[in-house]
C-alpha positions in Angstrom: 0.0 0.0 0.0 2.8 2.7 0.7 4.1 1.6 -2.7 1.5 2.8 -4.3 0.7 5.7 -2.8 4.4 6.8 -3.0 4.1 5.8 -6.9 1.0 8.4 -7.1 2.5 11.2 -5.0 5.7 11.3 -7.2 3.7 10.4 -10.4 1.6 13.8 -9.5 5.1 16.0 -8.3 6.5 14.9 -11.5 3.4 16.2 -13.5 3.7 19.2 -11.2 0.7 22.1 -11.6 0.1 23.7 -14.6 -0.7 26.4 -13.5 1.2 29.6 -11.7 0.0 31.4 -9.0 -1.3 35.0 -9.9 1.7 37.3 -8.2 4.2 34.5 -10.4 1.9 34.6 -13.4 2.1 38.9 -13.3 5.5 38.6 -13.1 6.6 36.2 -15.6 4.3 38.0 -17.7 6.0 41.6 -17.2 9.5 40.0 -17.6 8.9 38.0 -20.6 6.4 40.1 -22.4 3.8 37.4 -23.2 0.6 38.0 -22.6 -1.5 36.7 -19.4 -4.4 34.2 -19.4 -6.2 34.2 -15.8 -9.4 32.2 -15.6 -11.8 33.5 -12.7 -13.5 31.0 -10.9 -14.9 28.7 -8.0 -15.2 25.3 -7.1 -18.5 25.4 -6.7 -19.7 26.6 -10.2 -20.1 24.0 -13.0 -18.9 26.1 -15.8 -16.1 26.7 -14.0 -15.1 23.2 -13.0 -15.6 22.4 -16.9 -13.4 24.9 -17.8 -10.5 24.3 -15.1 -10.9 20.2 -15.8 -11.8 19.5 -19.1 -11.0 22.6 -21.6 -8.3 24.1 -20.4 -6.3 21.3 -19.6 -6.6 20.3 -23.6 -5.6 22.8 -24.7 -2.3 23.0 -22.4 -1.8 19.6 -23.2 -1.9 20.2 -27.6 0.6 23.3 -26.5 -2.2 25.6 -27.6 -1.3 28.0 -24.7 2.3 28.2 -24.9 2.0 31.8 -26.2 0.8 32.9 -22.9 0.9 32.7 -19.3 -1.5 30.5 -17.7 -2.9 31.6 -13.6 -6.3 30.4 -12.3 -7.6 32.9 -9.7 -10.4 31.4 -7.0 -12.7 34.0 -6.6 -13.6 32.3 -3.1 -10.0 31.9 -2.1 -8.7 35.3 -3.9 -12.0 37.4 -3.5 -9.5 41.2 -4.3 -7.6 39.6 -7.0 -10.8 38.3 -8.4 -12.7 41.6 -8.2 -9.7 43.4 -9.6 -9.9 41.0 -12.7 -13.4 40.1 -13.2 -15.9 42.5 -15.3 -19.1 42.3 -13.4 -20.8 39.3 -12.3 -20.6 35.7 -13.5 -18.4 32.8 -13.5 -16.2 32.1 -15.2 -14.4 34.8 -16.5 -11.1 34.4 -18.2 -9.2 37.8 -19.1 -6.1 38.0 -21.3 -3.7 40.8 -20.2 -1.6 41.9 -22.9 1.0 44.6 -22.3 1.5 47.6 -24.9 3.4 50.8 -24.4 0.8 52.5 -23.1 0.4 50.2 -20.6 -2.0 46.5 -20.1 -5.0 45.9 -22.0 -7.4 43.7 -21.2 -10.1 41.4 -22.7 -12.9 39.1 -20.5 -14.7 36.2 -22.1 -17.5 35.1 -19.6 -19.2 31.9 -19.7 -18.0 28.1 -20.8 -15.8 29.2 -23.9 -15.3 26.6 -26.6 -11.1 25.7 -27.3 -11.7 27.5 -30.6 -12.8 30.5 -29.0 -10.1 30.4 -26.5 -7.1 29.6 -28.7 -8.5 32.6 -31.2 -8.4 35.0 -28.4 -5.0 33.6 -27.0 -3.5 33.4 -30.7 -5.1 37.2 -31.4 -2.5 38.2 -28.8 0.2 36.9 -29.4 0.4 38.3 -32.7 -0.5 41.9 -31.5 2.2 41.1 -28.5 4.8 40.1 -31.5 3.6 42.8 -34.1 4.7 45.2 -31.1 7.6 44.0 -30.4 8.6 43.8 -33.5 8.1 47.4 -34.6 11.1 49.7 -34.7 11.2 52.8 -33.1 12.2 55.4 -35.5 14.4 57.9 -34.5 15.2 61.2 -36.0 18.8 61.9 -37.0 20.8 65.0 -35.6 22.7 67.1 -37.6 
């Protein structure tokens, strides 16, 4: 019996979680310049459950979110980070932060979202976060 449930505890560490925790996420974000994915949710919420179980977790797993970073925020747990995110009522919400010079712009998608919805949002941002980082300042020359 202790075989076993030493074979599942280093089975999960070795899987580790997928997911950051929203201070890392910011950060990671901010240093590398990709944009941020946070889904907004509870436990107790079906849609969310769906989302956090099922949905996201294939499209981590077909690398469809390796463009971005990835934080879950429980809105039970994390009620000021939650309210900070979230636009209005309903669960879930998952906003993508992307950072442009004049600062973070945000998008919320409420509701179950279909992978194709999410990966067009996430793959939306990317490009803009690459188009802008890939313009060149211009800068007059001094005579």
């Amino acid at each position: 019996m202790l075989g076993i449930t030493m074979a599942i505890l280093l089975q999960v560490s070795a899987v580790g979680d997928s997911t950051a925790d929203y201070n890392t996420a910011f950060k990671d974000a901010s240093e590398t310049g990709k944009p941020m994915l946070v889904l907004v949710g509870t436990d107790w919420c079906p849609a969310c459950v769906t989302m956090k179980q099922s949905i996201i977790p294939r499209l981590q797993r077909a690398g469809r979110l390796s463009g971005v970073v990835y934080t879950e925020v429980d809105a039970d747990a994390q009620p000021r980070i939650a309210h900070r995110i979230m636009s209005g009522g309903g669960y879930p919400q998952l906003a993508l932060y992307r950072k442009t010079k004049d600062g973070w712009r945000r998008q919320i998608l409420v509701g179950v979202q279909s992978e194709s919805t999410i990966q067009t949002l996430v793959d939306r941002a990317v490009a803009a976060q690459e188009s802008e980082a890939n313009k060149l300042e211009v800068l007059p020359i001094s005579q």
